[in-house]
DSSP file (Angstrom, degrees, kcal/mol; ACC not computed):
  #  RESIDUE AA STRUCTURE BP1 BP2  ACC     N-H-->O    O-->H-N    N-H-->O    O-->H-N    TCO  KAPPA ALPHA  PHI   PSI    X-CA   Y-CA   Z-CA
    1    1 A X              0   0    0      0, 0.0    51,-0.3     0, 0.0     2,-0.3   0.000 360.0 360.0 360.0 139.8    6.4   -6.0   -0.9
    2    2 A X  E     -a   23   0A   0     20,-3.0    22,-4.9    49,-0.1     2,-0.3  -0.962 360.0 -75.5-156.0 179.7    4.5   -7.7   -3.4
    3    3 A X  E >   -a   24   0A   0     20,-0.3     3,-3.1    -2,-0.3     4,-0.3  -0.524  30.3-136.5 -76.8 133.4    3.3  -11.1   -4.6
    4    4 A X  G >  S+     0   0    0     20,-1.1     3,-3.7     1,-0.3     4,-0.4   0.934 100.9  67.3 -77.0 -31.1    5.5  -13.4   -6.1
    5    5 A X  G >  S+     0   0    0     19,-0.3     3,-1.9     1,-0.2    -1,-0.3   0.890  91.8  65.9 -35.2 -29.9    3.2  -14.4   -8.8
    6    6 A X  G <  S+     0   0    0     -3,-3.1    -1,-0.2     1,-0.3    -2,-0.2   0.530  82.4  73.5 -91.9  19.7    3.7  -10.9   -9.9
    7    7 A X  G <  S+     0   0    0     -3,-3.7    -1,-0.3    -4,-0.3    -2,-0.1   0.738  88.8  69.7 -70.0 -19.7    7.8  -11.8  -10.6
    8    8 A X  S <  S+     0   0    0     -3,-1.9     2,-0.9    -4,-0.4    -1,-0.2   0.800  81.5  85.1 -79.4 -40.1    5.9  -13.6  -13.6
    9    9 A X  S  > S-     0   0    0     -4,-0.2     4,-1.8     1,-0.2     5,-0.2  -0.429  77.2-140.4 -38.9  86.2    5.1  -10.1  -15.2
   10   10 A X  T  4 S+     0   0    0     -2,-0.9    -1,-0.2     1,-0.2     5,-0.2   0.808  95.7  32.7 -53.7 -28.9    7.8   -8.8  -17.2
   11   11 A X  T >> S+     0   0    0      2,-0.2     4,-2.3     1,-0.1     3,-1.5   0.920 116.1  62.6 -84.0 -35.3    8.0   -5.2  -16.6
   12   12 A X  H 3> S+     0   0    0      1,-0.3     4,-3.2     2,-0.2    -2,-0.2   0.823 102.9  53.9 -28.4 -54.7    6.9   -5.9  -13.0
   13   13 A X  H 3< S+     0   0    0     -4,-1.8    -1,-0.3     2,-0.3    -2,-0.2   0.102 103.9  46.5 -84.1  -0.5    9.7   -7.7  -12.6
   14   14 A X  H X> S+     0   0    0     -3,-1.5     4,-1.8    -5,-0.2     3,-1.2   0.568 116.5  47.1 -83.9 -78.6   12.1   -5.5  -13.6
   15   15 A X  H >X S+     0   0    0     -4,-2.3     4,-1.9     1,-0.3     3,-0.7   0.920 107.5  58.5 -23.2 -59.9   10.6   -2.9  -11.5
   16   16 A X  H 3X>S+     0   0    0     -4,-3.2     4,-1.6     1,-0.2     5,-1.6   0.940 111.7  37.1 -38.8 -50.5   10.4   -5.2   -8.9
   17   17 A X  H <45S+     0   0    0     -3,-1.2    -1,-0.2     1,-0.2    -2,-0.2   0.648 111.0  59.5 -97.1  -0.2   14.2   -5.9   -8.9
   18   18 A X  H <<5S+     0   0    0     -4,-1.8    -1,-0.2    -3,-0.7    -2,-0.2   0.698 109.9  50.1 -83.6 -26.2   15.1   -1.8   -9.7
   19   19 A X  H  <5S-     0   0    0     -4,-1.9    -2,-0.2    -5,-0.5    -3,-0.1   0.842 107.7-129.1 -76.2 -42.4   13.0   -1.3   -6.1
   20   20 A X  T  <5 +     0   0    0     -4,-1.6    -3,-0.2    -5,-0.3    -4,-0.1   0.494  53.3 176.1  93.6   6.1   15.1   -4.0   -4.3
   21   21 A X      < -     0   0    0     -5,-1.6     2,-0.5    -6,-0.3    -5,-0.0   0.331  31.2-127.0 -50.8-160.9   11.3   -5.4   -3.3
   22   22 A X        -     0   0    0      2,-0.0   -20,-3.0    -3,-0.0     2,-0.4  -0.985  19.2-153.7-133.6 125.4   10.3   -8.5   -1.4
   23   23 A X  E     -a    2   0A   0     -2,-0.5     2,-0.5   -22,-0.2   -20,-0.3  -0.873  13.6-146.1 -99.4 139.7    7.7  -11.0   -2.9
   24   24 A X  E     -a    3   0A   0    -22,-4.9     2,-1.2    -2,-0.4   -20,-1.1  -0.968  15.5-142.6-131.7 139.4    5.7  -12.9   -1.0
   25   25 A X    >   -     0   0    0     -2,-0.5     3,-2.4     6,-0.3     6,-0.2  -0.635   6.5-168.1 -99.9  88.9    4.3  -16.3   -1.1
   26   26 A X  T 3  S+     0   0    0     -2,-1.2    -1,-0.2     1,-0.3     3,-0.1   0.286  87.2  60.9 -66.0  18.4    1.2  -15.8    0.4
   27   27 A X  T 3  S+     0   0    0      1,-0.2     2,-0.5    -2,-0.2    -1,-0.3   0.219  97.1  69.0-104.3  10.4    1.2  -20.1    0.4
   28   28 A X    <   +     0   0    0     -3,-2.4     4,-0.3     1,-0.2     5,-0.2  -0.850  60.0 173.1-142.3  78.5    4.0  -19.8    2.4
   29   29 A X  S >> S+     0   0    0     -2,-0.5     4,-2.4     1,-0.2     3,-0.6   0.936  86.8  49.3 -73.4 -34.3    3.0  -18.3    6.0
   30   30 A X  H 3> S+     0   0    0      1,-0.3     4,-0.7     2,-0.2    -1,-0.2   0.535 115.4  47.4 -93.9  -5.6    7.1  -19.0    7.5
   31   31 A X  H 34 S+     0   0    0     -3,-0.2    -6,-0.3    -6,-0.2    -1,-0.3   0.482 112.6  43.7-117.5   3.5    8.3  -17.2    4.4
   32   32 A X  H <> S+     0   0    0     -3,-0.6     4,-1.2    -4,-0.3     3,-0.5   0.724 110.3  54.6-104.2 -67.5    6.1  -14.3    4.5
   33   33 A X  H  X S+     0   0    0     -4,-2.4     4,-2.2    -5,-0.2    -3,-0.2   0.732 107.9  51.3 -37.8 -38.9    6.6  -13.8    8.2
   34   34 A X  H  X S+     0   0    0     -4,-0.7     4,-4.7     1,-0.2     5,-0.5   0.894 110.0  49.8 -68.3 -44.3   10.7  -13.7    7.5
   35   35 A X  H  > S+     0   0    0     -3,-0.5     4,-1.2     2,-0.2    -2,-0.2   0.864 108.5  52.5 -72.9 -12.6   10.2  -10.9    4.6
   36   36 A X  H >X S+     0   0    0     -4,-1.2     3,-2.7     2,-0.2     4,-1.7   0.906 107.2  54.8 -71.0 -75.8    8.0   -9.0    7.2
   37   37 A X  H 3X S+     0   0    0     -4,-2.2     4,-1.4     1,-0.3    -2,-0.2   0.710 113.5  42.7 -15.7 -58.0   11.2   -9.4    9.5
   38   38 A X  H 3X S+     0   0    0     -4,-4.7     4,-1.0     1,-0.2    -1,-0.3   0.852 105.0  57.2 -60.9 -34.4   13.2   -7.8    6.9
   39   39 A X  H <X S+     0   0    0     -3,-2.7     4,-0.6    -4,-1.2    -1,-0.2   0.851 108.6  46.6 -56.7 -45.9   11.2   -5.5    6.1
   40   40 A X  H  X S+     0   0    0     -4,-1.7     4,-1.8     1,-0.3    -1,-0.2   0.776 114.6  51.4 -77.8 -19.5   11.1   -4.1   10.0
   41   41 A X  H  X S+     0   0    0     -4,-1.4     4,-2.2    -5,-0.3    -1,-0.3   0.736 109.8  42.7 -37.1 -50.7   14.6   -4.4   10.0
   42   42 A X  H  <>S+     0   0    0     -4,-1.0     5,-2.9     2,-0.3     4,-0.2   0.612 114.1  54.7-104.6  -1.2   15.3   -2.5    6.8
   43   43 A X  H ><5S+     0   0    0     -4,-0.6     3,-1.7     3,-0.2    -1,-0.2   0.916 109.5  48.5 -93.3 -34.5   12.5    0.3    8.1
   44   44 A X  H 3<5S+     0   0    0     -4,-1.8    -2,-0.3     1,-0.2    -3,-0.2   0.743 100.8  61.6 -69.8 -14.7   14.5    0.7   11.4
   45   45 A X  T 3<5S-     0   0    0     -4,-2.2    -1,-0.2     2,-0.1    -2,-0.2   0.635 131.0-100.6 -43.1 -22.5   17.6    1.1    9.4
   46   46 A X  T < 5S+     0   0    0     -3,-1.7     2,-0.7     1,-0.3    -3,-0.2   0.571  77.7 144.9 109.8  20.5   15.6    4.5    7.8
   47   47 A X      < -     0   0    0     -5,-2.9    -1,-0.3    -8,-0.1     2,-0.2  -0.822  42.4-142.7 -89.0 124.1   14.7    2.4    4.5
   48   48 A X        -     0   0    0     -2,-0.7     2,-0.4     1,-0.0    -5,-0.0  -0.730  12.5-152.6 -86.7 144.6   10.9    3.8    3.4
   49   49 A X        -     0   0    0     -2,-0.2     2,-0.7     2,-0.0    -1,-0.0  -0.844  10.4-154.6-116.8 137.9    8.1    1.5    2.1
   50   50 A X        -     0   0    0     -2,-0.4     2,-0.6     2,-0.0    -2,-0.0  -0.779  12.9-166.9-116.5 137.7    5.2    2.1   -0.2
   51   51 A X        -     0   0    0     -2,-0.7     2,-1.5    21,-0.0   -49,-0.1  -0.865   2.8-159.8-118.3 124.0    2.5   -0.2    0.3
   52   52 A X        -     0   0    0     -2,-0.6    -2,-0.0   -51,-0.3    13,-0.0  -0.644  10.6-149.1-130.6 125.3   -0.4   -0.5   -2.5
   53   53 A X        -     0   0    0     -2,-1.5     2,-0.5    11,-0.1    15,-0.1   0.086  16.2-160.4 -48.1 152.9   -3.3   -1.9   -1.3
   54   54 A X        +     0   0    0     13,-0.8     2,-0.3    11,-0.1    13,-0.3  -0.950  14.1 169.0-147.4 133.6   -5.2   -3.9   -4.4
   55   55 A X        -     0   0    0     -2,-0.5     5,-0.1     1,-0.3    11,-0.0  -0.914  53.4 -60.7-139.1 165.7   -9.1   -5.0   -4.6
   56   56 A X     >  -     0   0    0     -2,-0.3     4,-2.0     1,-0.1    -1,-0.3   0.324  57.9-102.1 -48.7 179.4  -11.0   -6.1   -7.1
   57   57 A X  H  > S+     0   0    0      2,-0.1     4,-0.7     1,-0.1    -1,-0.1   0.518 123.7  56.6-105.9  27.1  -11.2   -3.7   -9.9
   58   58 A X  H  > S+     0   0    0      2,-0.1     4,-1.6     3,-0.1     3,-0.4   0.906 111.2  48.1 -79.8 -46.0  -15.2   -2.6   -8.7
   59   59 A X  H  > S+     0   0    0      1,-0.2     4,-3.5     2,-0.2     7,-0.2   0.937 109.5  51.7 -26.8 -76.9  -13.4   -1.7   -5.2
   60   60 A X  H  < S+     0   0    0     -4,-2.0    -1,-0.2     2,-0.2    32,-0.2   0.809 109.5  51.4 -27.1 -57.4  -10.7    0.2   -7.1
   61   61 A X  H  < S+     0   0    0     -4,-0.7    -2,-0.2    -3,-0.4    29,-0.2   0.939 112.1  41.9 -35.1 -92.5  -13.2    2.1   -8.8
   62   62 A X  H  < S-     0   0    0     -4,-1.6     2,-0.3     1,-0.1    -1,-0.2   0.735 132.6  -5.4 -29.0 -48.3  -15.2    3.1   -5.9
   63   63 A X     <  -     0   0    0     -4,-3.5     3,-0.4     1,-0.1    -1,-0.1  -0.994  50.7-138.1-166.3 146.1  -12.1    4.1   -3.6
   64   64 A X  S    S+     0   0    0     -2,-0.3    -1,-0.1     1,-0.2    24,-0.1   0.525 102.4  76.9-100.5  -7.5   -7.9    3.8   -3.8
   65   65 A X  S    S+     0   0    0     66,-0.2    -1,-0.2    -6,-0.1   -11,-0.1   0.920  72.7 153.7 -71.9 -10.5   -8.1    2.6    0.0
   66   66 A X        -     0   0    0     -3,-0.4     2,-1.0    -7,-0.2   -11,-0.1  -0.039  69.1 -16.3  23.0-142.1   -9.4   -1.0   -1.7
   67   67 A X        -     0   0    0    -13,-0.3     2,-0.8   -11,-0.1   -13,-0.8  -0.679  67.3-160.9 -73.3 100.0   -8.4   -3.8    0.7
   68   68 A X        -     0   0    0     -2,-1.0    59,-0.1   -15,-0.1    63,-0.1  -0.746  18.3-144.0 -68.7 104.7   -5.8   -2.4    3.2
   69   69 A X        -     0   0    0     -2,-0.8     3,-0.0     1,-0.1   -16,-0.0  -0.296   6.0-144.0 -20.2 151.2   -3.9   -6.1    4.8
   70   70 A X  S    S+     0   0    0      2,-0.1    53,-0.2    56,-0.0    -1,-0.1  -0.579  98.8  73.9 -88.6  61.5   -3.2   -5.4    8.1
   71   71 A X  S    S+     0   0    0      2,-0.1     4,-0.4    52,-0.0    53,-0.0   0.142  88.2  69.9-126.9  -3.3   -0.1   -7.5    7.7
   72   72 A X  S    S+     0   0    0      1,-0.2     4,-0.4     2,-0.1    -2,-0.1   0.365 101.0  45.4 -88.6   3.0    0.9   -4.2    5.8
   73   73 A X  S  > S+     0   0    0      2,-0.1     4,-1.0     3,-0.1    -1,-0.2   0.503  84.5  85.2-123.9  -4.3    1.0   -2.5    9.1
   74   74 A X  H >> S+     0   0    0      2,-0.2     3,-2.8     3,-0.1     4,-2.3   0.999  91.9  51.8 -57.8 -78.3    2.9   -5.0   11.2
   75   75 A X  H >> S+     0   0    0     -4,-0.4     3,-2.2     1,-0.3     4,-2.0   0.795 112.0  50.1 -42.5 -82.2    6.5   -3.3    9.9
   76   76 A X  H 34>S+     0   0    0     -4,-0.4     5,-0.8     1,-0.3    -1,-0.3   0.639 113.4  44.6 -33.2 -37.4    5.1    0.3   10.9
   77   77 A X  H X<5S+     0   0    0     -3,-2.8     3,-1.1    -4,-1.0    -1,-0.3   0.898 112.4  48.7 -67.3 -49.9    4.1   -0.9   14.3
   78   78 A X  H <<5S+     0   0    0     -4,-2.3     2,-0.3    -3,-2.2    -2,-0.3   0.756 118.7  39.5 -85.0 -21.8    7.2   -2.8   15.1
   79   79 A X  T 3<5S-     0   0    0     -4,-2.0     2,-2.4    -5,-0.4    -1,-0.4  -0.618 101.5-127.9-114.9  87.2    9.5    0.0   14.1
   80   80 A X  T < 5 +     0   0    0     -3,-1.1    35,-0.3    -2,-0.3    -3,-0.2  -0.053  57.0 154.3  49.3  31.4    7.3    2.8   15.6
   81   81 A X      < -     0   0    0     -2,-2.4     2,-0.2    -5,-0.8    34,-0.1   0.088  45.0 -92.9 -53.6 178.2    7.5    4.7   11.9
   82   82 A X        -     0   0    0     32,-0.2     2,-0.3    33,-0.1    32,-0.2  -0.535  27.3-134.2 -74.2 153.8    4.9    7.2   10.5
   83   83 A X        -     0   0    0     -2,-0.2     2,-1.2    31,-0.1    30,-0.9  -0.908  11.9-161.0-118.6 113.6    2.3    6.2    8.5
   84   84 A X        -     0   0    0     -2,-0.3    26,-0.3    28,-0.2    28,-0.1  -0.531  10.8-148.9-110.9  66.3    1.8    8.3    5.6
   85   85 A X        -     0   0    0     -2,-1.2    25,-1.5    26,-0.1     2,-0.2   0.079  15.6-163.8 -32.1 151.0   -2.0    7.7    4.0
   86   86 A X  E     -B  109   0B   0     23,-0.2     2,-0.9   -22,-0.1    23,-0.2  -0.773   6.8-153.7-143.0 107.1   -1.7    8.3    0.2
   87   87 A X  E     -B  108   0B   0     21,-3.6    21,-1.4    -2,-0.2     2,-0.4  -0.621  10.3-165.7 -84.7 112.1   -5.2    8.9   -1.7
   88   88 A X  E     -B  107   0B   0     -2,-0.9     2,-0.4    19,-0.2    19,-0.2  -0.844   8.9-167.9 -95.5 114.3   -4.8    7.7   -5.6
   89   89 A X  E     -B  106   0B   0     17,-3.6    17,-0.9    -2,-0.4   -28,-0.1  -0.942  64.8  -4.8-117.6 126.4   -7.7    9.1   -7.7
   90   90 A X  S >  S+     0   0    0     -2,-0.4     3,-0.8    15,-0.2     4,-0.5   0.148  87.9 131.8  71.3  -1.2   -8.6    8.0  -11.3
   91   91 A X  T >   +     0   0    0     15,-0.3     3,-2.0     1,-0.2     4,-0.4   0.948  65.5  58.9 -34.9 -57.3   -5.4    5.9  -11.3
   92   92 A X  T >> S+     0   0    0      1,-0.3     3,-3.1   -32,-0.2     4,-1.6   0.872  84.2  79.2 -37.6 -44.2   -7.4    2.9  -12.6
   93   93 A X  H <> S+     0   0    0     -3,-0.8     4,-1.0     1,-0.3    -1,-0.3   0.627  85.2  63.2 -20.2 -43.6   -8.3    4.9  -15.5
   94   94 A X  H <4 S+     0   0    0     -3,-2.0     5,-0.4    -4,-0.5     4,-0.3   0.828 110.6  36.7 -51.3 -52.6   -4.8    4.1  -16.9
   95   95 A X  H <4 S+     0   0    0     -3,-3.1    -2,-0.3    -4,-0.4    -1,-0.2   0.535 118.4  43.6-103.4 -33.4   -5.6    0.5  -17.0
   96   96 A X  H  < S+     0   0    0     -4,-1.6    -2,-0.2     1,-0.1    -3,-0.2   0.760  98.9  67.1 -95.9 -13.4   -9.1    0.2  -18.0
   97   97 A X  S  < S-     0   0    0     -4,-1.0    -2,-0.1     2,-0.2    -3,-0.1   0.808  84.9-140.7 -87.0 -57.9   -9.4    2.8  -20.8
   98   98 A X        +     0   0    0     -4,-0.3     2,-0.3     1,-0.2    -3,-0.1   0.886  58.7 114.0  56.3  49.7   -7.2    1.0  -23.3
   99   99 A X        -     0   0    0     -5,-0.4    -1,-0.2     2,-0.1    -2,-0.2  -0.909  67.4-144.5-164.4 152.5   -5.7    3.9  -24.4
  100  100 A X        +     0   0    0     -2,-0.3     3,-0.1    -3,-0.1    -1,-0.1   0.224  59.3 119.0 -47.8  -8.9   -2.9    6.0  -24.8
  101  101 A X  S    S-     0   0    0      1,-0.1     2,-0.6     0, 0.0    -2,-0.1  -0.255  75.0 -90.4 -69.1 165.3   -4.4    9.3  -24.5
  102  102 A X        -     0   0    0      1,-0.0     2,-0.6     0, 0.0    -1,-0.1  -0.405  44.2-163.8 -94.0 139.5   -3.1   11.5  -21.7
  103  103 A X        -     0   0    0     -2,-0.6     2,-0.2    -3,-0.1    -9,-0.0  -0.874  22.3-130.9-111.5 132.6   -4.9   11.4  -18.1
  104  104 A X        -     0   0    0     -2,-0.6     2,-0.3     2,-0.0     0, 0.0  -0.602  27.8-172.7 -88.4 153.1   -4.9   13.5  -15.3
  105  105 A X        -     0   0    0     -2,-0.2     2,-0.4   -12,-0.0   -15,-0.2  -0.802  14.6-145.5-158.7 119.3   -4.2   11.2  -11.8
  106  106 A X  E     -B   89   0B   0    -17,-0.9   -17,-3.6    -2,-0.3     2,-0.4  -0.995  13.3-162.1-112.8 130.3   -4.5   13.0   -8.6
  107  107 A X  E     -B   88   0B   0     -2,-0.4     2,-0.5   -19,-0.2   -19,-0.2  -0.988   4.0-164.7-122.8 142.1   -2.3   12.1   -5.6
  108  108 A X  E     -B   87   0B   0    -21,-1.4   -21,-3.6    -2,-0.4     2,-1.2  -0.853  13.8-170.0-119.7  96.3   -2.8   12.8   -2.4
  109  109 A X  E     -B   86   0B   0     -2,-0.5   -23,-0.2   -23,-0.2   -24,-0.1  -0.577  27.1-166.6 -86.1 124.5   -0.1   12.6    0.3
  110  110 A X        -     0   0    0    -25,-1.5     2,-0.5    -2,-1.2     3,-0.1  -0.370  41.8 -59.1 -87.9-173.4   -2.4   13.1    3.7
  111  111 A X        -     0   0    0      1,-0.2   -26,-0.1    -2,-0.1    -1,-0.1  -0.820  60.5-113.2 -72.6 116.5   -0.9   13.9    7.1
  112  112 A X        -     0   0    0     -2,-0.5     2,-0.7     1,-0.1   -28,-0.2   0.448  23.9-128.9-112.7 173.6    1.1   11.3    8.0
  113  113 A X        -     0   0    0    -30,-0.9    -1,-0.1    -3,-0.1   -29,-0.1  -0.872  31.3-146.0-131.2 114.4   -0.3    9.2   11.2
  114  114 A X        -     0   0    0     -2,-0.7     4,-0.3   -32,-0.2   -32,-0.2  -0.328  22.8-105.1 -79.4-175.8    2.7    9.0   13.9
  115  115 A X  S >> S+     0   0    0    -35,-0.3     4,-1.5     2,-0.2     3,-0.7   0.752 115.9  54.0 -81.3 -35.4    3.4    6.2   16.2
  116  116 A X  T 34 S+     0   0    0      1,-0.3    -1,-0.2     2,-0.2    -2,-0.1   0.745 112.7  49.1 -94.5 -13.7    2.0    7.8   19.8
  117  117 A X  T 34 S+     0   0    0     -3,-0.1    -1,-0.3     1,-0.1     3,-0.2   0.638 120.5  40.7 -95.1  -3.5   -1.6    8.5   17.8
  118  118 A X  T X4 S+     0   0    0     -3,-0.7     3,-1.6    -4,-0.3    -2,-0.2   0.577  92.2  92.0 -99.7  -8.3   -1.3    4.6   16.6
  119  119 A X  T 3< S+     0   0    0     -4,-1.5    -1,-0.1     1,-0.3    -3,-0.1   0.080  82.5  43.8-153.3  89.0   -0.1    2.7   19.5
  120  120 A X  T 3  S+     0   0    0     -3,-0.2    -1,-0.3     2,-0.1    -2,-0.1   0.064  97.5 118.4-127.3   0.6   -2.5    1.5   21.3
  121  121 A X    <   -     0   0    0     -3,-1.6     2,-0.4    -4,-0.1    -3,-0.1   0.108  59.0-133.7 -26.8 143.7   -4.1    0.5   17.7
  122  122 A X     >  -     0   0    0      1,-0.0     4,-1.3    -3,-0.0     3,-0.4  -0.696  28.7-115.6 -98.1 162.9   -4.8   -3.0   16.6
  123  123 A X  H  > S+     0   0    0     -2,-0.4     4,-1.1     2,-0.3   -51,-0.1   0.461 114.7  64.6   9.1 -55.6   -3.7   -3.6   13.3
  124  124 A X  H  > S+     0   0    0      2,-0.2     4,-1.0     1,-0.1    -1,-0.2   0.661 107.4  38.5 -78.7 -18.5   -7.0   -4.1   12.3
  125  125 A X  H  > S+     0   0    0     -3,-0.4     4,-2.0     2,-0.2    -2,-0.3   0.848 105.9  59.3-106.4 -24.3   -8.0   -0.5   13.1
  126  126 A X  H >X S+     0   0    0     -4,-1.3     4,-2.2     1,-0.2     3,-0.6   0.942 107.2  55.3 -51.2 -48.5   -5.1    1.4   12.0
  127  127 A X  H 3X S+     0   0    0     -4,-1.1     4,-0.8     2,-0.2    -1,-0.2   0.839 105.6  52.2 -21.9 -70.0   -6.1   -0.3    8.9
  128  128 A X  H 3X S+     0   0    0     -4,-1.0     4,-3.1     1,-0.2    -1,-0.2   0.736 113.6  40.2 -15.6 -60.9   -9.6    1.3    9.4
  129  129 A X  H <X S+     0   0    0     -4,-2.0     4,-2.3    -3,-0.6     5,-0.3   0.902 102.6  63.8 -98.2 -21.2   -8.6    4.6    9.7
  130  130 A X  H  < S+     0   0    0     -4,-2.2     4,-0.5    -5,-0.2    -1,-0.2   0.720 115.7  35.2 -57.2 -11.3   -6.1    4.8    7.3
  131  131 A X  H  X S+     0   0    0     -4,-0.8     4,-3.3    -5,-0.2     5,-0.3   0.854 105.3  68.8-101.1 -31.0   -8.7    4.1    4.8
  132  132 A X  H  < S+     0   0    0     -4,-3.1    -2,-0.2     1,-0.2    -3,-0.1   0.796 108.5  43.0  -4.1 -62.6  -11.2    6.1    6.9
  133  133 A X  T  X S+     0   0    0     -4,-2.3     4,-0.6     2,-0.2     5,-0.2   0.661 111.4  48.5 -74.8 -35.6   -8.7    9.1    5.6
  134  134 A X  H >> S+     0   0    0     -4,-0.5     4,-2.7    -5,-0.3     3,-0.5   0.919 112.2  49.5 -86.8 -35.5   -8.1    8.3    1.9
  135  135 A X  H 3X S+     0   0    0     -4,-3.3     4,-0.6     1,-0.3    -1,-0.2   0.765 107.7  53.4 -84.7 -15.8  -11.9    7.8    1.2
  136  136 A X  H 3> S+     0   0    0     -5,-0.3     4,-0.9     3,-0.1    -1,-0.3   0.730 113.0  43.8-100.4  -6.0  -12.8   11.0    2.8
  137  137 A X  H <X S+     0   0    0     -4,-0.6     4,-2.1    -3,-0.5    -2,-0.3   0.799 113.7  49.2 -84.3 -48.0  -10.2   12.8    0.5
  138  138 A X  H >< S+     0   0    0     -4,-2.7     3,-1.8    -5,-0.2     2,-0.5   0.578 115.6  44.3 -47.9-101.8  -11.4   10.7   -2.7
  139  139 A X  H >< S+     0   0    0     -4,-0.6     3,-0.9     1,-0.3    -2,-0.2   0.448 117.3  49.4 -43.2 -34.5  -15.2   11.8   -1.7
  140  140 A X  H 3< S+     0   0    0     -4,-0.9     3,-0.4    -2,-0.5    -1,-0.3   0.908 117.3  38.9 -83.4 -43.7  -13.6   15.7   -1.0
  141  141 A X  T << S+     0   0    0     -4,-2.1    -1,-0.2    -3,-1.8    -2,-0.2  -0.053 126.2  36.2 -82.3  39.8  -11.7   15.9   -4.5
  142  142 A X    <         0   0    0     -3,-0.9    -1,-0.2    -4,-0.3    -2,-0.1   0.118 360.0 360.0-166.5  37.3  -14.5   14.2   -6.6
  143  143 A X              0   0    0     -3,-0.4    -3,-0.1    -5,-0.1    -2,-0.1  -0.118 360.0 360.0-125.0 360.0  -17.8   15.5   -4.9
């Protein structure tokens, strides 16, 4: 899922349509709510989704959970999926650097967070702890 503005992007937008994503037009609450539909639909069919969370770029700095939505956690709830934390560290680095030189990245797939330890969860705290879990793994590979 992503933003439709970012169909305006040219490589995005290729990417975008090599993914199969969904854009959403966050001006558009009945046309965001249907691509959530699909979305839970296409995750109880066995389709997996990567969601990345985006903050400003001091947030980024500080911590890859940035702003987690909890509208990104609706699909997971409603098909009773895992949720699979992934901590991205120095990724920004890529983007602010202006350069080509090569960079080391560290990703971190955590232990994935099943449906019977999320749900009795709000939205707003699965949210919580999934970033709960990527910031204490940034602060554990960069202390």
């Amino acid at each position: 899922m992503a933003k439709k503005e970012l169909t305006n992007v040219p490589f995005l937008k290729q990417v975008f349509a090599c993914m199969k994503a969904f854009m959403i037009d966050r001006d558009d609450v009945k046309q965001s709510m249907q691509v959530i539909i699909n979305v839970i639909k296409e995750v109880k069919a066995g389709r997996n989704y990567l969601y990345f969370c985006r903050g400003n770029q001091k947030q980024r700095r500080q911590s890859s959970a940035g702003n987690l939505k909890v509208v990104s956690f609706k699909a997971a709830t409603k098909s009773k999926c895992p949720i699979v934390p992934v901590a991205l560290i120095d990724s920004y680095k890529a983007f602010d650097t202006g350069s080509v030189k090569k960079l080391t990245v560290q990703v971190h797939f955590l232990e994935p967070i099943y449906y019977d330890e999320y749900k009795d969860m709000k939205t707003t705290e699965i949210a919580a702890e999934v970033k709960k879990r990527i910031e204490a793994t940034i602060t554990q590979y960069t202390s």
